[in-house]
N, C-alpha and C positions, 0 to 999 in steps of 0.2 A: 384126233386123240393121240396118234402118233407122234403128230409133229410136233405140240408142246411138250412129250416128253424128251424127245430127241434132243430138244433144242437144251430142257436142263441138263442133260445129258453130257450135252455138247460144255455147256457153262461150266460144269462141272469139271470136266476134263482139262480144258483151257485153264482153272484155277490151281487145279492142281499141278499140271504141268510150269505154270506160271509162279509154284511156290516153289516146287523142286530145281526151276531154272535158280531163283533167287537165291535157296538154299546152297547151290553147287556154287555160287557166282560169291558168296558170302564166305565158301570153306576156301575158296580159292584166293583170296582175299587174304583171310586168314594162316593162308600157308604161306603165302609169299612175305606177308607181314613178319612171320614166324621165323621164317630165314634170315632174314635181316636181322630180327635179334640174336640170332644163334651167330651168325657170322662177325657182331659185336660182341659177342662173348668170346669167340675164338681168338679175334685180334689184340683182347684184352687178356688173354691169358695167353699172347708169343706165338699162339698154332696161324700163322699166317695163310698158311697153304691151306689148313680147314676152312678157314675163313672166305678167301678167294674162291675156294669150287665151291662154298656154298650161296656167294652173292652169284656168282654166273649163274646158278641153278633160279636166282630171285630174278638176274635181268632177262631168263625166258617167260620166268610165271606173268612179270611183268612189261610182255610183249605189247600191248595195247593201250598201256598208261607212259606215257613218255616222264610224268613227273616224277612217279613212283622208280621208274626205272634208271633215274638220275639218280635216287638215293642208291640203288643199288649198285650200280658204279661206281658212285663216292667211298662206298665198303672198300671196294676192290682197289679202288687207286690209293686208299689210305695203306693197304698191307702195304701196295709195288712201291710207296714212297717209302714205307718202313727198309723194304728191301734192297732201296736204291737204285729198281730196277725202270730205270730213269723212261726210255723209248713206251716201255708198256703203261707208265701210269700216263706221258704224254697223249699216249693215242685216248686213253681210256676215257681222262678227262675232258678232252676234244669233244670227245660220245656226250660226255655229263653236261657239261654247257649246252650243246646243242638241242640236247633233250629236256632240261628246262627251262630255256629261251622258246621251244614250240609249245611245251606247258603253259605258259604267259606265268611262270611261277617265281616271283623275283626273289626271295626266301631261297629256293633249292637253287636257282643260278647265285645268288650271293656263295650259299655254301662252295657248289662248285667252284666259283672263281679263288676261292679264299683254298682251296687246296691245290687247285692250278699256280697259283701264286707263289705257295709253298715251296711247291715244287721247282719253279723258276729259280726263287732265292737261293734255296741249295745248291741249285746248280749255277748260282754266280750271276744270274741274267736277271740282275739286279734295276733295272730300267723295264722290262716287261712282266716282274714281279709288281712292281709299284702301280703298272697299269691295271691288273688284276686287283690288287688291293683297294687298288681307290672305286672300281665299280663296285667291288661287296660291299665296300662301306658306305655307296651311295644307296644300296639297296635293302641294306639294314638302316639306313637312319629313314626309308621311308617306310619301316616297318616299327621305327622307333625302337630299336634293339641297341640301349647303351650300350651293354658291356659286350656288344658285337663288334660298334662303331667302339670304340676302344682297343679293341685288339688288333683291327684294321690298322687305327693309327699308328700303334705298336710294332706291327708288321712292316707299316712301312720307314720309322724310323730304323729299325734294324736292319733293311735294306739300304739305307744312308750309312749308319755304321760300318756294316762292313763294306761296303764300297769306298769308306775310307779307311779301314785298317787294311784292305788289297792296295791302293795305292800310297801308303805310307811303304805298304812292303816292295814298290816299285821305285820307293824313291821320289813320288813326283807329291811332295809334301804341301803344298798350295792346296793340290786338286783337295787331296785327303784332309785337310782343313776345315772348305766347303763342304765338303759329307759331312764331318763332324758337327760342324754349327747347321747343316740343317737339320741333322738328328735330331740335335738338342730342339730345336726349334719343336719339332713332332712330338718328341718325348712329352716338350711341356702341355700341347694338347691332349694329349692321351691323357696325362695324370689329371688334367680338369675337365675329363669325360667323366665325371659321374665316380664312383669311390666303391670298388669292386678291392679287396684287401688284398688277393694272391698275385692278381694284375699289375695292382699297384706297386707292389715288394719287385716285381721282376722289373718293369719300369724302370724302377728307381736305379735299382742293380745295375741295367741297362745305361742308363743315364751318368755313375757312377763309370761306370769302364767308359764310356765314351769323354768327359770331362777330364777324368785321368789319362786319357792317351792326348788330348790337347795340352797336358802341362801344369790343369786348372783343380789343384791337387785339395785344396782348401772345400772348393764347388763339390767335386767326387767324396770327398768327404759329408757333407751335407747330405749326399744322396742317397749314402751308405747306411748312414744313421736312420735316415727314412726309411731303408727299407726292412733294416734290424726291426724297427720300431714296430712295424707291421707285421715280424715272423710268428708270434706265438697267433695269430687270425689264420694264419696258410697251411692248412694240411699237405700240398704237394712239394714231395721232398724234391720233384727236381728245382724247384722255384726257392726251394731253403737251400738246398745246393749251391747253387747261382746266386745266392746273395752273397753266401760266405766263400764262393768265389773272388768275386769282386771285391770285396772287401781283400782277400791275403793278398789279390794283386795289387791293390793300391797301398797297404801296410808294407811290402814288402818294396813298394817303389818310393816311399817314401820312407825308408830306414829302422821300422818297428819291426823288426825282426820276429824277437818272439811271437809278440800278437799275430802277425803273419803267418809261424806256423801254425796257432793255433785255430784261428781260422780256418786254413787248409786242412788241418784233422778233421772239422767241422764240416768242412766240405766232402771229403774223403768218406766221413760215417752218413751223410746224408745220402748219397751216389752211389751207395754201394750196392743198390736191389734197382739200380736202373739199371734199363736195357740198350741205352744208348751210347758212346763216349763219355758223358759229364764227366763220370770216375777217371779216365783215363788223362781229362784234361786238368780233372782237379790234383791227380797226382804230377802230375807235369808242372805245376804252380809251386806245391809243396815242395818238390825237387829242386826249384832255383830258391825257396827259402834257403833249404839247406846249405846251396851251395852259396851262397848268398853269408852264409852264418859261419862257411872254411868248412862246414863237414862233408869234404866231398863226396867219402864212402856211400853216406846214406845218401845222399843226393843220387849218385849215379842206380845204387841200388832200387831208391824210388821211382827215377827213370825208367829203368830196367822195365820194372813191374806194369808202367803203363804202357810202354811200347807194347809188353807181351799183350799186354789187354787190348791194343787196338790191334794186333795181328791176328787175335782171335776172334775178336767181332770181325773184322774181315774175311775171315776163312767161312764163319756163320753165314755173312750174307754173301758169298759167291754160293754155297750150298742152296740158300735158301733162294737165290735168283736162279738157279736152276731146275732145282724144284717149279716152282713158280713156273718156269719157260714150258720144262715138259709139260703142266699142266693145262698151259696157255692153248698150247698147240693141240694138245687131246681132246679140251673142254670147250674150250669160247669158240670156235669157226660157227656152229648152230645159234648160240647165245645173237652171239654180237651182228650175226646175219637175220637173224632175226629182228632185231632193235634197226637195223638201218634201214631194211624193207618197210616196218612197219611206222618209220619217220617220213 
């Protein structure tokens, strides 16, 4: 009599133990999940440093999922690339790749690579960006991710591009030629991936500054129009920026003066709630209108203005790499020793 009671006893206990495992394994779950959007709200509203201790806090929740713990690295290497804080986002992403290459998860390894990539480009190493590039994009077209495989290609003709505006700036005008015409080449893939409108406009823009630095002032033209034609589809004003960028630079190299500045005012009222340079370069553009037009007062005073802009975003991120460092040092030794043991 005892022992069929014992036994449901027993059942019982196993079930319920076995719901509260599930329950605790589901809140846990739930938090770390929770983190990760909190730390996309942070980086989306400038608090970088919030952002950063709160994905290290996700890559311990997410000690025993390698995939998971890849997105939550990708958080934190997004702020260090915001920061500039070039050695920490390499290490970081190092971590990301390898954690979802053990995931078998080719979606988080594309992301990953495609911010490794990033990363590269900025820093000029414009040959090991491309190699990054072109895996994401193999791994998004077997996910069949157009407008993924798109920005790939994107990616990597702007690694063409300025690989040819550095060597234009070295003089060695041949090489810088070759970049150009393979840009172009990438560009024209990219624009017949599929018809994505704000992609498209930046494209174009893209493609527009690169035809005009070969000469092909007619072609740049063409592309400029494209991408006007596209602005009122594109909400994001750095991509409306960037067009009418491109555009004052090639009005303004091709003798249309006024329209040039107005363009550049265009550019100027778009860039103004960016957090990036854009402003600083669009007022650099506007400034050789000027002087372009004999006004030289306003011309050096619009210079003025973006130099101060970029010595101030400068001063911002040495604070905010600091920031950042102290935190590194306080926060991640547990995090990140934890994700390498458990890899």
């Amino acid at each position: 009599m005892l022992g069929p009671m014992q036994t449901r006893m027993e059942n019982t206990m196993s079930a319920a133990v076995y719901q509260l495992g599930a329950r605790l394994a589901e809140a846990q779950a739930d938090r770390a999940g929770t983190l990760l959007d909190l730390a996309a709200r942070h980086r989306e509203r400038g608090n970088h440093v919030g952002a950063v201790s709160v994905a290290l806090d996700a890559v311990e929740a997410f000690a025993g999922e390698p995939g998971r713990r890849a997105d939550a690295l990708c958080a934190i290497a997004r702020s260090l690339l915001t920061a500039e804080a070039w050695d920490l986002a390499g290490h970081v992403m190092a971590r990301a790749i390898q954690d979802a290459v053990t995931a078998e998860d080719p979606i988080r390894e594309a992301h990953a690579r495609e911010i490794q990539g990033l990363m590269l480009f900025r820093r000029n190493q414009f040959q090991s960006a491309r190699h990054e590039f072109r895996i994401a994009g193999l791994r998004y077209r077997m996910a069949q991710d157009t407008l993924a495989m798109k920005r790939m290609a994107k990616n990597i003709a702007n690694t063409y591009r300025h690989q040819g505006m550095a060597a234009t700036a070295s003089a060695r005008y041949q090489h810088a030629e070759v970049n150009f015409k393979q840009a172009m080449r990438v560009y024209r893939i990219a624009l017949a991936t599929g018809e994505f409108a704000a992609d498209d406009a930046s494209i174009a823009a893209a493609a527009a500054d690169c035809e005009s630095r070969r000469g092909n002032y007619g072609l740049a033209r063409i592309q400029v129009d494209r991408a006007l034609a596209l602005l009122p589809r594109v909400d994001d004003l750095a991509i409306v920026a960037e067009v009418h960028l491109a555009e004052c630079r090639l009005l303004r190299t091709t003798g249309d003066l006024r329209a040039a500045e107005w363009a550049g005012e265009r550019a100027c009222v778009a860039a103004r709630n960016l957090r990036d340079d854009t402003l600083s370069h669009a007022l650099l553009a506007l400034a050789a209108v000027h002087d372009a037009q004999g006004r030289f007062e306003r011309a050096t005073d619009t210079e003025c203005r973006a130099r101060e802009l970029m010595l101030e975003r400068h001063r911002r991120l040495t604070d905010l790499r600091e920031e950042l460092n102290t935190l590194w040092r306080r926060d991640s030794a547990a995090p990140i020793a934890v994700a390498c043991n458990a890899a």
